[in-house]
C-alpha positions as CSV (number, residue, x, y, z in Angstrom):
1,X,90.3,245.9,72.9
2,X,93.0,243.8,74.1
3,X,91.8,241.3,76.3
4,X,95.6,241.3,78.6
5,X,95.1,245.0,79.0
6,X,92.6,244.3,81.7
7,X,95.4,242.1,83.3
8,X,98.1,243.2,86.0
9,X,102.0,243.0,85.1
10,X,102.4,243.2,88.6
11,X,104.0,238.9,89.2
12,X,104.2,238.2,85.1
13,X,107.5,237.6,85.3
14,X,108.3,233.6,85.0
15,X,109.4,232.3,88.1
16,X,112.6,231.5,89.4
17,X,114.8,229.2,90.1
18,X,113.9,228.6,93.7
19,X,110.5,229.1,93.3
20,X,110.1,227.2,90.2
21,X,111.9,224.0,92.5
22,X,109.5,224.5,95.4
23,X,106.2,224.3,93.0
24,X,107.9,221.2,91.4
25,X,107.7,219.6,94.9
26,X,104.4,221.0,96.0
27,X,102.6,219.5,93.1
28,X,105.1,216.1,93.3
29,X,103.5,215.8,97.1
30,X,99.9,216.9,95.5
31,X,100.0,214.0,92.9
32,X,100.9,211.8,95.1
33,X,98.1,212.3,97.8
34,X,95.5,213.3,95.6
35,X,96.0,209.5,93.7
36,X,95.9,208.0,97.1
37,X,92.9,209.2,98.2
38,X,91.2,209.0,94.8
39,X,91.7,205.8,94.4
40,X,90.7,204.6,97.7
41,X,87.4,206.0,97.2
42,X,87.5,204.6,94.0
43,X,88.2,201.4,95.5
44,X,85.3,201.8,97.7
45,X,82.7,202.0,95.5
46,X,83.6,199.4,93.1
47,X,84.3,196.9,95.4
48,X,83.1,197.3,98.8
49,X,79.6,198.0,97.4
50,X,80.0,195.5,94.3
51,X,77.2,193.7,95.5
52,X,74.8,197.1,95.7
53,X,74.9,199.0,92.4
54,X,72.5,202.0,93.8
55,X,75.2,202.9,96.5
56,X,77.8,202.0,94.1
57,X,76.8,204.3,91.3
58,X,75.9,207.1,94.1
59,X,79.8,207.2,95.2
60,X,81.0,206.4,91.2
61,X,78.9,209.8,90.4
62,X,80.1,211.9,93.3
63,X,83.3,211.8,93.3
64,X,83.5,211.8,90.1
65,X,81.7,215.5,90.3
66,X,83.6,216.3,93.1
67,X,86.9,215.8,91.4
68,X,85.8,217.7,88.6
69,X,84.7,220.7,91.1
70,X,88.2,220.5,92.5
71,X,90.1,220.5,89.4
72,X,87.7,223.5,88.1
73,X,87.9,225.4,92.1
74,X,92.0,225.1,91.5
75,X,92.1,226.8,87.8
76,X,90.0,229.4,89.5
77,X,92.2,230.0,92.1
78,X,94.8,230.7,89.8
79,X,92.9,232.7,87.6
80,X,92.3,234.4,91.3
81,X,95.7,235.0,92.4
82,X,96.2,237.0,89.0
83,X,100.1,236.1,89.2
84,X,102.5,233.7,87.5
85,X,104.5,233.2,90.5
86,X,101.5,231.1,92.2
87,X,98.9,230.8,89.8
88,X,100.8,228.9,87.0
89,X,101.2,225.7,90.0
90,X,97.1,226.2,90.7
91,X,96.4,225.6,86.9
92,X,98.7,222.7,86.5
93,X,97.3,221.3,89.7
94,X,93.7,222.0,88.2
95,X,94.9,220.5,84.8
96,X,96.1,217.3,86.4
97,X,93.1,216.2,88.2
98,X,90.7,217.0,85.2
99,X,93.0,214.7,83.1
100,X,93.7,211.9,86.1
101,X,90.3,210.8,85.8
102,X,89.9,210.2,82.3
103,X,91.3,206.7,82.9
104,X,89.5,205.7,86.2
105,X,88.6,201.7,85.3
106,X,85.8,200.7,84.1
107,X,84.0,203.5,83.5
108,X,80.9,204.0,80.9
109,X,80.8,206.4,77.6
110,X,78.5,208.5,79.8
111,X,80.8,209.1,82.5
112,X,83.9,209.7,80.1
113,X,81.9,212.6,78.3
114,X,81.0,213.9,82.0
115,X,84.8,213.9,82.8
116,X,85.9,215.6,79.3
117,X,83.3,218.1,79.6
118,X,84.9,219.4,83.0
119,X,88.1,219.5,81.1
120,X,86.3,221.5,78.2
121,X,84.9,224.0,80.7
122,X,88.8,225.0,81.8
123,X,89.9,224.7,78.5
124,X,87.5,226.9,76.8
125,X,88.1,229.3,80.7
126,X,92.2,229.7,79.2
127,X,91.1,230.7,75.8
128,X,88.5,233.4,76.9
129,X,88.8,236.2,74.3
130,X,90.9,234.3,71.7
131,X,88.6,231.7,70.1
132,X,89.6,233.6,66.8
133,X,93.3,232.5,66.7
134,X,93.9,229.5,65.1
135,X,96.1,228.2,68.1
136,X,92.4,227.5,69.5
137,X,91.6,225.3,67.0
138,X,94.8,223.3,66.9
139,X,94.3,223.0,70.9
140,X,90.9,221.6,70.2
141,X,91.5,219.5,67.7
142,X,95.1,218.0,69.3
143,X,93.1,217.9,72.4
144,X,90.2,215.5,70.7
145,X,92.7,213.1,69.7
146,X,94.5,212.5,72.9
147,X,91.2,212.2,74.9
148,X,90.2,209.6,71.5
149,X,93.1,207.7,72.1
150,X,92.6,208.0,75.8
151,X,89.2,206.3,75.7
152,X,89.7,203.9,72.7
153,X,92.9,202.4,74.3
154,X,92.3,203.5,78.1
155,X,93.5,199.3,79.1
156,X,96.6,199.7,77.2
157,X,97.7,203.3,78.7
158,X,97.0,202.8,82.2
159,X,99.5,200.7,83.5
160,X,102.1,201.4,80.9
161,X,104.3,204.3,82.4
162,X,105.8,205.0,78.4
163,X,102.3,204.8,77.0
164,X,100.9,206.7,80.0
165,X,103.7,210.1,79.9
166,X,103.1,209.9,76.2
167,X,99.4,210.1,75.9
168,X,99.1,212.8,78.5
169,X,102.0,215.0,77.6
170,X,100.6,215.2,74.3
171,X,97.4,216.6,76.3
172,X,99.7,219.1,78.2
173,X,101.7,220.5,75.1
174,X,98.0,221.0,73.5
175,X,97.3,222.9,76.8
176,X,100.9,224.5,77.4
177,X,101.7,225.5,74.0
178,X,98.9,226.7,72.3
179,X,97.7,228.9,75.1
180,X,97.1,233.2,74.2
181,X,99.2,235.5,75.3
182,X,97.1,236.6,78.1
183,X,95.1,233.5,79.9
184,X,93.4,233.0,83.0
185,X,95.0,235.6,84.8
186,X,98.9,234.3,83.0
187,X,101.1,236.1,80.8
188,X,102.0,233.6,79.0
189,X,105.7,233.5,77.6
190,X,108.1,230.6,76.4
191,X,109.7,230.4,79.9
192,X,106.0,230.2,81.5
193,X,105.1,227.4,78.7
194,X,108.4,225.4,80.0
195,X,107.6,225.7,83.6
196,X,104.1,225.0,83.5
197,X,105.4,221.8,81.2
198,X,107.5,220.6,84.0
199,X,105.1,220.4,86.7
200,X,102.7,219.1,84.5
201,X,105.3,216.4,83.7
202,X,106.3,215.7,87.3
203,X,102.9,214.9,88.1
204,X,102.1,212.7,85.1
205,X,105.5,210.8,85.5
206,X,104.3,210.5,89.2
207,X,101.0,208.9,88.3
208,X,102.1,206.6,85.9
209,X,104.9,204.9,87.8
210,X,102.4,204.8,90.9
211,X,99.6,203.3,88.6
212,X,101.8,200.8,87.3
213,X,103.4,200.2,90.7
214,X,100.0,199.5,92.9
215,X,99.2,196.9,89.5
216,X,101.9,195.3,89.8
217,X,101.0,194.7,93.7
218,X,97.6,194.4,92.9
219,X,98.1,191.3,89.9
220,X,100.9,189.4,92.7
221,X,98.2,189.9,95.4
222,X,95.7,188.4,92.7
223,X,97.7,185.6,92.0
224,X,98.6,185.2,95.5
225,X,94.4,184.9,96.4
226,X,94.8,182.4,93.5
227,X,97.2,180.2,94.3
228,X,96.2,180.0,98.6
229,X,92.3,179.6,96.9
230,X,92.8,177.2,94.1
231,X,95.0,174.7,92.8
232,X,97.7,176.4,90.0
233,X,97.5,173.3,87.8
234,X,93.9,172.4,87.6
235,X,92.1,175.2,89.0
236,X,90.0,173.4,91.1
237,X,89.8,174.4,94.6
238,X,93.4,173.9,97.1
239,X,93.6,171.2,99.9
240,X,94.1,173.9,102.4
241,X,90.6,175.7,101.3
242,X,88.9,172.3,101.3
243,X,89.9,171.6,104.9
244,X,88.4,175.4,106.0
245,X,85.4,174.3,103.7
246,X,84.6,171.4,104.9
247,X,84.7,172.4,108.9
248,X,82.2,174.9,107.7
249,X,79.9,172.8,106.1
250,X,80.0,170.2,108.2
251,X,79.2,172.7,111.5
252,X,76.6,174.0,109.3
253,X,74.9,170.9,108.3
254,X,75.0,168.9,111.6
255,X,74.1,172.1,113.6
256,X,70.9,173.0,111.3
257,X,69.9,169.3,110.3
258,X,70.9,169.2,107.1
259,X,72.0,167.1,104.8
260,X,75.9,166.7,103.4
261,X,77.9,164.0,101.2
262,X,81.5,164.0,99.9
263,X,82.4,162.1,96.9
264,X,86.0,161.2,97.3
265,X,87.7,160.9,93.6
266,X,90.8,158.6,92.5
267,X,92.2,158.5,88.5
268,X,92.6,155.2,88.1
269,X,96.2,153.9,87.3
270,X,97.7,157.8,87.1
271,X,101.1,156.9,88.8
272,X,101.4,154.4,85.3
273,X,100.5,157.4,83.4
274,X,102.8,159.4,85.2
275,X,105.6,157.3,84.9
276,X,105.1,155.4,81.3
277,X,104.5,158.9,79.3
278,X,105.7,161.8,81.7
279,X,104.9,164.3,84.3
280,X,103.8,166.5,81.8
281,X,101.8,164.1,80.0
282,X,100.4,163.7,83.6
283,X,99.5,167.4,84.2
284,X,97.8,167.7,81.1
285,X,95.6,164.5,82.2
286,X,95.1,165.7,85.8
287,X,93.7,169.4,83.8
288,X,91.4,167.2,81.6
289,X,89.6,165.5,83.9
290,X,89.3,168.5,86.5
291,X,87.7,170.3,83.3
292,X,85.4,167.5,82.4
293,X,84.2,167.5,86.3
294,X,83.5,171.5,86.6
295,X,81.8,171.2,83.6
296,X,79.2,168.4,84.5
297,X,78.9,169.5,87.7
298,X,78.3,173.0,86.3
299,X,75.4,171.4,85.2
300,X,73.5,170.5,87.9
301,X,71.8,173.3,89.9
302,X,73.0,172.7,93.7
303,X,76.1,173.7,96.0
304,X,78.7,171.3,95.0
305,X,82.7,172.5,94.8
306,X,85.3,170.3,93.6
307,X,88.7,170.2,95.5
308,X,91.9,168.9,95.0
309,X,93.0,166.8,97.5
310,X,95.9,165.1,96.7
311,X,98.5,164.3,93.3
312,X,95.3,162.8,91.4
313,X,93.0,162.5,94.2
314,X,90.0,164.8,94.1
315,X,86.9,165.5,96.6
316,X,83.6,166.7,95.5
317,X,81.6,168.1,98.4
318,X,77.3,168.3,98.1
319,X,75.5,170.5,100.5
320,X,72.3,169.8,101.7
321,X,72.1,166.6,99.4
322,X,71.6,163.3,100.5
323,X,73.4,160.0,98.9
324,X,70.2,159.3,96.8
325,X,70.1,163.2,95.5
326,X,73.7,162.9,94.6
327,X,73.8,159.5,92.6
328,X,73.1,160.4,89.0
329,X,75.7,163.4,89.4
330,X,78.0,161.3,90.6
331,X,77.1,158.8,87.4
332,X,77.4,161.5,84.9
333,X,80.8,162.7,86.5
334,X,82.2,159.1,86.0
335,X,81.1,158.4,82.7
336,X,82.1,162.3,81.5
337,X,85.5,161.6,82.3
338,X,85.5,157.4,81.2
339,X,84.0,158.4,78.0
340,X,86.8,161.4,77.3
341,X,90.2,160.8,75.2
342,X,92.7,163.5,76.5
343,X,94.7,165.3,74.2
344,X,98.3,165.3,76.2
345,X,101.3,166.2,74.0
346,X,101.7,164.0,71.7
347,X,99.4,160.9,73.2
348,X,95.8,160.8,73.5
349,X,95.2,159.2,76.8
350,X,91.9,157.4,78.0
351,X,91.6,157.0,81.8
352,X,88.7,156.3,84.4
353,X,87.9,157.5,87.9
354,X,87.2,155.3,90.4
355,X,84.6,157.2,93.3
356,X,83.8,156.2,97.0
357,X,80.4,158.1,98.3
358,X,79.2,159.1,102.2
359,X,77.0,160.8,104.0
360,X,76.9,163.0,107.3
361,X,75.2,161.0,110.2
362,X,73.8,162.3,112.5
363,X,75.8,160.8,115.4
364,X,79.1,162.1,113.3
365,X,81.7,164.6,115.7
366,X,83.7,165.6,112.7
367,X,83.8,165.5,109.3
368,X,87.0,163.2,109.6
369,X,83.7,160.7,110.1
370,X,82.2,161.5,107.1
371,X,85.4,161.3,105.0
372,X,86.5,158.2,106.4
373,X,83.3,156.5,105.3
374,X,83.8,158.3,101.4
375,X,87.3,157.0,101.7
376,X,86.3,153.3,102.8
377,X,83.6,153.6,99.9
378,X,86.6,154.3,97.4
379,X,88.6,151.7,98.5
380,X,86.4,149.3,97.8
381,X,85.5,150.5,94.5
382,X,89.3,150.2,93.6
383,X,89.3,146.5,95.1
384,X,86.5,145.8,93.2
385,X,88.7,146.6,89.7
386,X,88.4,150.2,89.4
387,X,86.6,152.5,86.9
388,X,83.7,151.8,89.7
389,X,81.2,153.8,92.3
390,X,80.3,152.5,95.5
391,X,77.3,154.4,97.0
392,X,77.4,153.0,100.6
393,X,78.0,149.2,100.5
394,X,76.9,149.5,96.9
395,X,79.1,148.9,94.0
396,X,78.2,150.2,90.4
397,X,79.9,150.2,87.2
398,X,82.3,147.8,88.2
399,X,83.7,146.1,84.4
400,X,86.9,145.8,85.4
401,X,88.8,142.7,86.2
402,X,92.4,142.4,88.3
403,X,94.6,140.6,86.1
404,X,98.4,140.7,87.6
405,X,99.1,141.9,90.9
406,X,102.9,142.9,90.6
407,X,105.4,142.8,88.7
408,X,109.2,142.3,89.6
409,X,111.6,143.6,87.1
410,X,115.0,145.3,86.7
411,X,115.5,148.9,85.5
412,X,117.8,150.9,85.3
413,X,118.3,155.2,86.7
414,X,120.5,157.8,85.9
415,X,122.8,159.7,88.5
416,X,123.3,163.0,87.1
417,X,126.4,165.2,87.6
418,X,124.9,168.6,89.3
419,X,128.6,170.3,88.6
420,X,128.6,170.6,85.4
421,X,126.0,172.8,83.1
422,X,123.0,170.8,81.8
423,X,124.0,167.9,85.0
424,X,124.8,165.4,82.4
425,X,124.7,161.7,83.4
426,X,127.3,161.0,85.4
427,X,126.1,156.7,85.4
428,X,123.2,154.5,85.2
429,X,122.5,152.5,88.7
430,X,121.1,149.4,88.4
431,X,117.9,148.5,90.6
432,X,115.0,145.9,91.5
433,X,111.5,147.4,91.2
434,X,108.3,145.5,91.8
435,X,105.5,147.3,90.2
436,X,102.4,146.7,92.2
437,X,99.1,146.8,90.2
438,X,97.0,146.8,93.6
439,X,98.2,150.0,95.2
440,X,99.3,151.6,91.3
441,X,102.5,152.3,92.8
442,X,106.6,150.9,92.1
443,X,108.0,149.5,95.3
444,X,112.0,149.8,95.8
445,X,113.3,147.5,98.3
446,X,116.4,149.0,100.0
447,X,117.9,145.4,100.3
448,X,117.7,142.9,97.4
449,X,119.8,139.9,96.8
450,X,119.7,139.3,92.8
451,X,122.6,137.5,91.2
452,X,125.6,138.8,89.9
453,X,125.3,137.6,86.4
454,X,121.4,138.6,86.2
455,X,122.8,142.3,86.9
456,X,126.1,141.9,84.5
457,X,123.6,141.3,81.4
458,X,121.3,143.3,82.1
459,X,124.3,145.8,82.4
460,X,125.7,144.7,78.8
461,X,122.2,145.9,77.3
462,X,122.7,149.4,79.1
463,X,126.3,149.6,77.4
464,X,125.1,148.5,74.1
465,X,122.1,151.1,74.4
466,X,125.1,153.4,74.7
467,X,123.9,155.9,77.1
468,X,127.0,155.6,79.8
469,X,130.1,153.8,80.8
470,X,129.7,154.1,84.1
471,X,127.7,151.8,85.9
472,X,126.5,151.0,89.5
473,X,125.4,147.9,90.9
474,X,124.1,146.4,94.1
475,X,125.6,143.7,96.4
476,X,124.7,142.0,99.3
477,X,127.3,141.6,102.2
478,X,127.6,137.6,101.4
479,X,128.4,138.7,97.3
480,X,130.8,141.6,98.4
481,X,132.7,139.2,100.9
482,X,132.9,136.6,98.1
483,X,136.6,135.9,97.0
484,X,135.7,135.7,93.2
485,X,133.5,138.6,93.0
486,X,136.3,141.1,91.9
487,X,137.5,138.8,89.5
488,X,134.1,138.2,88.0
489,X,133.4,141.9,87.5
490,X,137.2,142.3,86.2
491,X,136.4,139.9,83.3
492,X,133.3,141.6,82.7
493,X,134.8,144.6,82.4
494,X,137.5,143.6,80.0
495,X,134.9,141.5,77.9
496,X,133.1,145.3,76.9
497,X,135.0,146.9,73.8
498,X,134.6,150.3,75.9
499,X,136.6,151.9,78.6
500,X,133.7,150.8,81.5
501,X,133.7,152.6,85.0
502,X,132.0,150.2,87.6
503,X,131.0,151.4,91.5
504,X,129.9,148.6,93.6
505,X,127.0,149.6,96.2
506,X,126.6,148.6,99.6
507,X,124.1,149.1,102.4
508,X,125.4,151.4,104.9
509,X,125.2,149.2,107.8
510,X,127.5,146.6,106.4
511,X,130.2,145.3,109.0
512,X,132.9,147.6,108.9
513,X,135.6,144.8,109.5
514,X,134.1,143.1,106.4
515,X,134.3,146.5,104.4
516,X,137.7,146.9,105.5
517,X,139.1,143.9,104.6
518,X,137.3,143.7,101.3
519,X,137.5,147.0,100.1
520,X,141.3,147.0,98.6
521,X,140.4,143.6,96.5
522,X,137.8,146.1,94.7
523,X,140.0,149.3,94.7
524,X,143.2,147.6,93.4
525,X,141.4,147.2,90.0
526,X,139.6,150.1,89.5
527,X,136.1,149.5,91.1
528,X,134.9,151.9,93.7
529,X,132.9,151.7,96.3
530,X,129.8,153.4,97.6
531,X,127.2,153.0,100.4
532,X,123.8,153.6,100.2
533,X,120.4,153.6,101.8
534,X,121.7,156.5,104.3
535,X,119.1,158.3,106.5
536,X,120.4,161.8,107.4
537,X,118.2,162.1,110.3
538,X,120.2,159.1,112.0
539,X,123.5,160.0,113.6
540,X,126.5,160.6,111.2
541,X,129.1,159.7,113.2
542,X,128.3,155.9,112.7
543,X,129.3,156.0,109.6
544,X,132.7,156.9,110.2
545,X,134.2,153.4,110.7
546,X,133.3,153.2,107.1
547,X,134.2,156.2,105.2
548,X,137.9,155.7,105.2
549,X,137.0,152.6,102.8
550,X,134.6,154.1,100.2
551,X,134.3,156.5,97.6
552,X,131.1,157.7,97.3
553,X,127.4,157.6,99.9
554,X,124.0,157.7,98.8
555,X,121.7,159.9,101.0
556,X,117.6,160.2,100.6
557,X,116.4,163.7,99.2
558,X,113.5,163.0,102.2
559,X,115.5,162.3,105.2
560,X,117.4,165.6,104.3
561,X,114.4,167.7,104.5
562,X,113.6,166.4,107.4
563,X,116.8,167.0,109.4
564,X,117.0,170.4,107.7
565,X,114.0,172.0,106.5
566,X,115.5,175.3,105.8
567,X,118.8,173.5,104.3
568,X,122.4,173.7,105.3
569,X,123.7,176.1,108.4
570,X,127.0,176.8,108.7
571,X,127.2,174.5,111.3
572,X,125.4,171.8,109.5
573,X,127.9,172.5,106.4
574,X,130.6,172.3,109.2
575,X,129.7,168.7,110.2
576,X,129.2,167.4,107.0
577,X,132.8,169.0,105.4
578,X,134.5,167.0,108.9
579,X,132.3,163.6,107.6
580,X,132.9,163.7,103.9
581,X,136.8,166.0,103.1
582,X,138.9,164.1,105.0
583,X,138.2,160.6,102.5
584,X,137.1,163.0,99.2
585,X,133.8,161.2,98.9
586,X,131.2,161.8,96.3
587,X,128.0,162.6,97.6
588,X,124.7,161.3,96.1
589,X,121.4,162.4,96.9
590,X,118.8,160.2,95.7
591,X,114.8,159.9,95.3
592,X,114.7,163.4,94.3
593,X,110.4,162.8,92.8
594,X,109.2,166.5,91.8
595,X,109.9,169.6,91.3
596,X,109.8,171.0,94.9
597,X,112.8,168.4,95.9
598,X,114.7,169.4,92.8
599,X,114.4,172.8,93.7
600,X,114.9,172.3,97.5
601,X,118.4,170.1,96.8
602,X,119.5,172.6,94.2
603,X,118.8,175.8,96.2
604,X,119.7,174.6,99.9
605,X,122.1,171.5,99.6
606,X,125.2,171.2,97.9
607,X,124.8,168.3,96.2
608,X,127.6,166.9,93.5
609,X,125.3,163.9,92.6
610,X,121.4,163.7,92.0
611,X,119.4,161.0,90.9
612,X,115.5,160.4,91.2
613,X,112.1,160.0,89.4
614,X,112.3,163.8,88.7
615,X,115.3,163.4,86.4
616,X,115.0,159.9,84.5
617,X,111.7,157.9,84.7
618,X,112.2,154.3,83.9
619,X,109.5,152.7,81.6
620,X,107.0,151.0,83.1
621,X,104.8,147.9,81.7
622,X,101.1,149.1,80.3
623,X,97.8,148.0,81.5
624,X,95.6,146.8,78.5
């Protein structure tokens, strides 16, 4: 007997148009809220109860069973209804939350095979009476190989919306198309098989843009966690996690009488470093020796995070150890990192740490106390030579000896063009720069007398080196006054076999009657004028006396982002077009040092000129 003779014709017919629509956005809405809640739950029991696997595994199996109940309780109802005008939408509503949890995360073999043998149930339900035809075979074979591909390469399908609609539309063509003629209270014809395709579709095209959506948001909030917890570059923990850290500790420690110390950490010489080989050169460093510390203190059992503090200052916080506990850690963290050779591009760098160590006393109101003590300590160990340790008032490991304490010397920094593509250089300024071993640092002096011909040689090396033809140079009010300057830098300029450009700078708080009556002795023959050491957080309007006599001002990248921290308003812009159009200056910002300067004068400022650390690094003398 024919199994569909048992089966009303009464609602067989496929639906219409109307209808068909209003199912399309029943099961849209379905989808939508079924994921939502689903994975809440989900969310739930994996991480809310991460910490308790028995409750964990208790939600994990239960909703698991109840979705399967729910997906099983919806074919039924359509079976129920016995029409295709309703029932076809309670199947596909059935099919889609037996399939939607085939790629819950994380999820054993065991729970998998619990999931597909829901699925099985249903599909075996549709092919009641027709096991014979080989349509049931190809179902359950096609079938087999999507949920294979679903489980072997579940990581790779679930946030990919192509990989996603393709995986589980080759599940609901098995399903749709291979279906008898009579099936689960269906009478099933082409139209039926292209309606109940659609819906089916809709919903997985809804899941896999949703699942890829709440990744996405899920990854950036991820990174987000990361970036407020820990320091991008080295991965130790941020400056703004230590300070929440160490108020926490410190409460805790001086509250319940127990013991704390802070190692506070300094990489010896890393500005020369820096500057000599490159900021990248210097990231890769800074990554070393955060590694090598992790590592050795992963090493010893205790409580003791390491934080970034600083540009290569570090912190090491011990709880509930005293100075003496701490001591060989501290020794094996500083000969870790003395005895390693860097791998940074293509240098291997050696460097050395130099460590100050404190205590919490009891009589301490902060842990500003306890730092300031840490910090004291490290001090000393750099006045003592660096690559040291001072433990209290005691110095260990100290082998090295101060040799030179500065250096004076002249270098030379490009001004780049930001106008153009690429901001090629525009000139090379000359400048004094006293290199100060003591605090590991270059020191610029705003003012500096140095001799005119001391700057004209050094300027014939920069022209023979070829790099520009433009140059800038430094004079003092006496040297600008001078009646033979402009002849002097005349002749110099006629002596070079190239066509040389030559801008004359002046601080901005020279005498404007001297500038005014000097100025056209310069102009007449080609040399231009500038003014530097501006401060845009002083008032702009006393520079106006000036302006009319220059051609180009020199304003600090700092003093900008401190008069506007959120860059230019119109009114700003306003003020600084009324200052600058009327004379056609040029506008130079200098002592642009990172990236976060480059990006603030590029993105808020509209610079013509830029010049700084960021863009050319002179070289620097090397420490033996």
């Amino acid at each position: 007997m024919d199994p569909g003779d048992n089966v009303a014709t009464l609602g067989t017919a496929p639906l219409g148009a109307p209808l068909w629509f209003a199912q399309l956005l029943i099961t849209f809405m379905f989808a939508t809220g079924f994921i939502n809640y689903y994975r809440r739950i989900w969310h739930v029991a994996n991480v809310w109860f991460k910490d308790k696997p028995v409750y964990k595994w208790l939600i994990r199996i239960v909703v698991a069973l109840a979705a399967i109940g729910i997906g099983t309780a919806l074919h039924m109802v359509g079976w129920l209804v016995f029409t295709n005008a309703t029932g076809l939408m309670f199947h596909n509503m059935g099919l889609f939350v037996l399939t939607f949890i085939l790629l819950d995360q994380n999820i054993r073999w065991w729970e998998f095979a619990g999931r597909v043998a829901g699925l099985a149930d249903v599909w075996l339900m549709h092919h009641m009476g027709y096991y014979d035809r080989p349509q049931f075979v190809i179902s359950v074979i096609g079938a087999g190989i999507g949920l294979l591909v679903l489980w072997l390469w579940r990581d790779q399908i679930r946030y990919r919306v192509g990989r996603h609609v393709a995986a589980y539309m080759f599940i609901g063509i098995c399903f749709w198309t291979l279906l008898p003629p009579h099936s689960a209270g269906l009478v099933v014809t082409p139209m039926i098989i292209i309606q109940g395709l659609s819906m089916y579709f809709v919903m997985v095209v809804v899941t896999a843009i949703t699942l890829a959506r709440d990744h996405k948001l899920d990854v950036q909030n991820a990174v987000n966690a990361q970036l407020a917890q820990y320091d991008s570059l080295t991965n130790a923990k941020s400056a703004s996690i230590y300070r929440r850290d160490v108020t926490h500790f410190f409460h805790e420690a001086h509250d319940g009488g127990h013991s704390l110390t802070v190692a506070a950490i300094d990489i010896d010489h890393f500005k020369q470093i820096n500057d000599h080989y490159g900021h990248l050169v210097g990231d890769d460093v800074l990554i070393g020796v955060a590694r090598s510390i992790d590592a050795e203190l992963a090493r010893h059992p205790g409580q003791h995070p390491l934080y970034r503090t600083g540009g290569e200052e570090f912190n090491i916080i011990f709880v509930d150890a005293t100075l003496d506990a701490v001591r060989e850690i501290v020794k094996a963290v500083w000969q870790t990192v003395q005895d390693q050779h860097f791998d940074a591009g293509d240098y291997t760098v050696k460097t050395t740490l130099s460590i100050g160590v404190a205590e919490l006393h009891p009589e301490d109101r902060g842990f500003d106390d306890v730092f300031a003590r840490a910090d004291a300590s490290l001090y000393q160990s750099k006045h003592n030579g660096r690559n040291a340790i001072t433990i209290g008032d005691e110095t260990l490991n100290s082998e090295v000896k101060r040799q030179v304490l500065a250096t004076r010397t002249l270098i030379s920094q490009a001004v780049l063009d930001a106008r153009l593509p690429d901001a090629p250089i525009e000139a090379q300024e000359v400048l004094v720069a006293r290199y100060e071993y003591d605090h590991d640092r270059w020191n610029f002096p705003k003012d500096f007398v140095l001799p005119i011909d001391v700057q004209l040689n050094y300027m014939r090396d920069l022209l023979a080196a070829g790099q520009t033809q433009r140059l800038m140079m430094y004079l003092s009010p006496r040297q600008f006054a001078h009646p033979d300057t402009p002849a002097r830098l005349t002749a110099f300029i006629a002596g070079e076999p190239m066509a040389v450009k030559l801008m004359v700078e002046l601080d901005h708080k020279i005498d404007a009657k001297v500038l005014a009556q000097n100025a056209p002795r310069y102009q007449q023959v080609g040399i231009k004028i500038g003014l530097v050491n501006i401060d845009a957080r002083q008032s702009l309007a006393d520079l106006a006396p000036r302006l009319a006599h220059v051609d180009m001002i020199k304003v600090s990248c700092d003093s900008l982002r401190q008069r506007y921290p959120n860059g230019f308003a119109p009114e700003d812009l306003h003020e600084w077009d009324q200052l600058i159009a009327p004379h056609q200056l040029l506008v130079v910002v200098n002592g642009i040092e990172n990236s976060q300067d480059a990006a603030f004068v590029r993105n808020n400022l509209r610079a013509q000129y830029l010049q700084g650390y960021y863009y050319d690094r002179p070289d620097l003398p090397r420490l033996a």
